[in-house]
N, C-alpha and C positions, 0 to 999 in steps of 0.2 A: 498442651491441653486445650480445648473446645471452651469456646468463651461463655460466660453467661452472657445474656443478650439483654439491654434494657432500653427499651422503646417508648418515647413519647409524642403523643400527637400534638404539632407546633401550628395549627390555626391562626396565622396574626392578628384576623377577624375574620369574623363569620358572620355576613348578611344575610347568609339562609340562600344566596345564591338567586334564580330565577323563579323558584319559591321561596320569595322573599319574607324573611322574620317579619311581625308584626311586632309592634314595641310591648306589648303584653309578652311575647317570649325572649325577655329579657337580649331584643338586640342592642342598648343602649347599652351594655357589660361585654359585649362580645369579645374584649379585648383581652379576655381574659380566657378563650377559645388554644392558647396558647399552655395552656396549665400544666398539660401532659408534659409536652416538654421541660418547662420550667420544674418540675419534680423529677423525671429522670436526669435531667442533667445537674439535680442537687445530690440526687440520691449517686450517681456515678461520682462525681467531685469532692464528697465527703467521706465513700468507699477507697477511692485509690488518695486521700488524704488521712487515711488514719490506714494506710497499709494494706488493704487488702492483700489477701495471696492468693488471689484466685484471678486468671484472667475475664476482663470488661470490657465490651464491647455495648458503646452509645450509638445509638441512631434515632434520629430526631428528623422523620419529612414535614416536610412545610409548607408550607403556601397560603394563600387570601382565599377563603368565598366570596367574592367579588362579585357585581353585577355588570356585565356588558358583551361585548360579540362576540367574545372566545370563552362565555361560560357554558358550563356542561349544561344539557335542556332535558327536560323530565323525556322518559319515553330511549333516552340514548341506548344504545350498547356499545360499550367500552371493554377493553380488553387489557386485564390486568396485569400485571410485568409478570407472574405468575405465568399466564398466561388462561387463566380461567377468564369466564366473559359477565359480566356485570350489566344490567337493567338498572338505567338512574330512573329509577323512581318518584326518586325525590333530590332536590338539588340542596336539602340542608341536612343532608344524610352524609356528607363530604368525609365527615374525617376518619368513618371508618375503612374511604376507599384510599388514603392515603397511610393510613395504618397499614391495611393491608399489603400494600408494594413496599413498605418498610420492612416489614416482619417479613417478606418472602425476598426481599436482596439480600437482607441478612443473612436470612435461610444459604441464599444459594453461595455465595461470597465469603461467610464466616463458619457456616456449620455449626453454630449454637448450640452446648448443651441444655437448655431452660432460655424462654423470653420471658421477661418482666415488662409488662405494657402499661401503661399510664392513658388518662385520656378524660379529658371532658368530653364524655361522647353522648348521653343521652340526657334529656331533662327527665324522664322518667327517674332516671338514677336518685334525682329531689324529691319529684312526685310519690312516689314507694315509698322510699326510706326515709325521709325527711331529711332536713340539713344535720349535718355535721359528721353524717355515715357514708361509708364506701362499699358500693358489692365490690365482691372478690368471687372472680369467676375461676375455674378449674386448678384453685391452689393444692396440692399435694399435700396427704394429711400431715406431713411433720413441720412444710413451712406456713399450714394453714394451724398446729398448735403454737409454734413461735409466734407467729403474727397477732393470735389471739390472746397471748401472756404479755405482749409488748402492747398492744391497744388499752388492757387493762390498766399496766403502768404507767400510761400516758395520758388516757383517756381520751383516747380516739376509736371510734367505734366500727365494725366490719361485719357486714352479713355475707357466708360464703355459700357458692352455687356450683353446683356440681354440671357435667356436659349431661345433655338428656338430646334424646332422639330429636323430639318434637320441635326443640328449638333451633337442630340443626334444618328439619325439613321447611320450617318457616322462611328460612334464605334461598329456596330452591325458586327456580321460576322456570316458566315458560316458552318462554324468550331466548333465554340468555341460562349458563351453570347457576348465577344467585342473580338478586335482586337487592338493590341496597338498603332497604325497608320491611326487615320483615316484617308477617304479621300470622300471628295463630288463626286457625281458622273458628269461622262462624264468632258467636258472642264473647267469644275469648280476646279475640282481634287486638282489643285494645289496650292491650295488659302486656307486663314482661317487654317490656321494650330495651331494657339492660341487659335481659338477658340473650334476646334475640340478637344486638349488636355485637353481644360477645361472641357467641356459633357463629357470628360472619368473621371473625377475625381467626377462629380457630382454622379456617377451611383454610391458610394460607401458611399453614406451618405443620411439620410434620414432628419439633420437637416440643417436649412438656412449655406449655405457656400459662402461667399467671396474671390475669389482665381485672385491672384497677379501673371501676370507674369512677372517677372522685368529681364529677360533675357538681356534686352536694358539698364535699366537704372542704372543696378547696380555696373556696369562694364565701365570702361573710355576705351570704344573701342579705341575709335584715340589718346586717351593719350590727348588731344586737347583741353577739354572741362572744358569751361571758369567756374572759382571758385575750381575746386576740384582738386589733384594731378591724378599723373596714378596712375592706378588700382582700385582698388573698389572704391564706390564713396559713400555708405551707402545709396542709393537712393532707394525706397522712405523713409527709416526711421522718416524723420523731421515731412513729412505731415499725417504720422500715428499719432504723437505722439501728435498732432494738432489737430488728428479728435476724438482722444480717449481723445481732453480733458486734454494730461500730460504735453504739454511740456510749459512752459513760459521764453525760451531763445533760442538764435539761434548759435548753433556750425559752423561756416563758413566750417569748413575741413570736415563736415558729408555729404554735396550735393554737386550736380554741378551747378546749376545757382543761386540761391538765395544769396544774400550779404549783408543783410541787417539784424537789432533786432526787433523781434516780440515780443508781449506781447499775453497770453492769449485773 
């Protein structure tokens, strides 16, 4: 049988690269650029530790946005193992061009029925939805009702988006097939940035994909948030493992708002 595929992006940090982060966009955290990762390979580890019967397949690309002579420079065109061609734009746009050659070796290597992508990928992801929420881009309405009966019992929170034209043609460019930045045109520009980076990952797979951006909630920005310590907060770990089905107990120290024991 064709694997489910679960994909995270493993940032070890992220300097923003040769446009480099300001300390106001949270580069003194960046270590935590790695997030995606660190939730697919719990969500994989806790699936094939409670049995799963369905084959899983992990893939987790990585590397540093670093700053020095071999980093990528605004203006490039690169050519993705895809083989579509890519405009760097921007050089702290990185981790969805390493998603992308994830999700398309996978593609070619394993044949994937369904990817499941992970990813601190946009700070809009905070800026929209505020802390403690995750968009969920292009979930299928049956695992996007499970998701959202398991968030309830957990109390982790999901807003879901559906593919739209507009956000795919926002990746298109000039240059190059995409551009690693999109942006809607005219006074819209500024808006939908979660959802733009999601249509740039879609364009690299041709089966059903579910992509997570937990930029907000994986992270105890204010240190503040009620239930879970500072720093990572494992969110959404619980209501995954809820909607696939695994979990029948509740780790109070894995989320931020839920306090209570769940049963199957």
């Amino acid at each position: 049988r064709a694997p489910r595929a679960i994909v995270g992006k493993g940032i070890t940090f992220d300097t923003g690269g040769i446009n480099v982060k300001p300390y106001a966009s949270f580069v003194s955290m960046m270590k935590n650029d790695m997030g995606g990762a660190a939730i697919a390979f719990a969500l994989f580890k806790a699936l094939v530790e409670r049995g799963h019967d369905e084959p899983l397949l992990l893939v987790i690309p990585t590397c540093e946005n670093a700053v020095g002579a071999r980093s990528m420079r605004p203006g490039a065109l690169v050519k993705s193992f895809q083989g579509k061609t890519v405009r760097i734009d921007h050089t702290d746009a990185e981790g969805r061009l390493v998603l992308a050659d994830g999700l398309a070796y996978a593609e070619k290597h394993y044949a994937p029925s369904e990817f499941f992508c992970f990813a601190t990928l946009t700070t809009s992801a905070l800026n929209s939805y505020g802390p403690y929420a995750t968009p969920v881009h292009f979930a299928s309405d049956e695992f996007r009702a499970r998701l959202t009966r398991a968030g309830e019992s957990m109390g982790e929170d999901f807003h879901f988006f559906p593919r739209r034209l507009w956000h795919s043609l926002a990746n298109k460019d000039k240059e190059a097939d995409l551009r690693n930045t999109a942006r809607l045109p005219g006074n819209a520009s500024a808006g939908a940035g979660s959802r733009n980076a999601a249509h740039f990952l879609i364009e690299f797979v041709e089966a059903p994909l579910t992509h997570f951006d937990i930029f907000a909630s994986t992270w105890n920005w204010s240190g503040e948030a009620p239930g879970c310590g500072y720093g990572a907060t494992g969110a959404p770990l619980r209501s995954l493992l809820r909607a696939f089905g695994a979990i029948c107990f509740l780790l109070a120290a894995v989320g931020p708002l839920a306090a209570h024991e769940v049963t199957p």
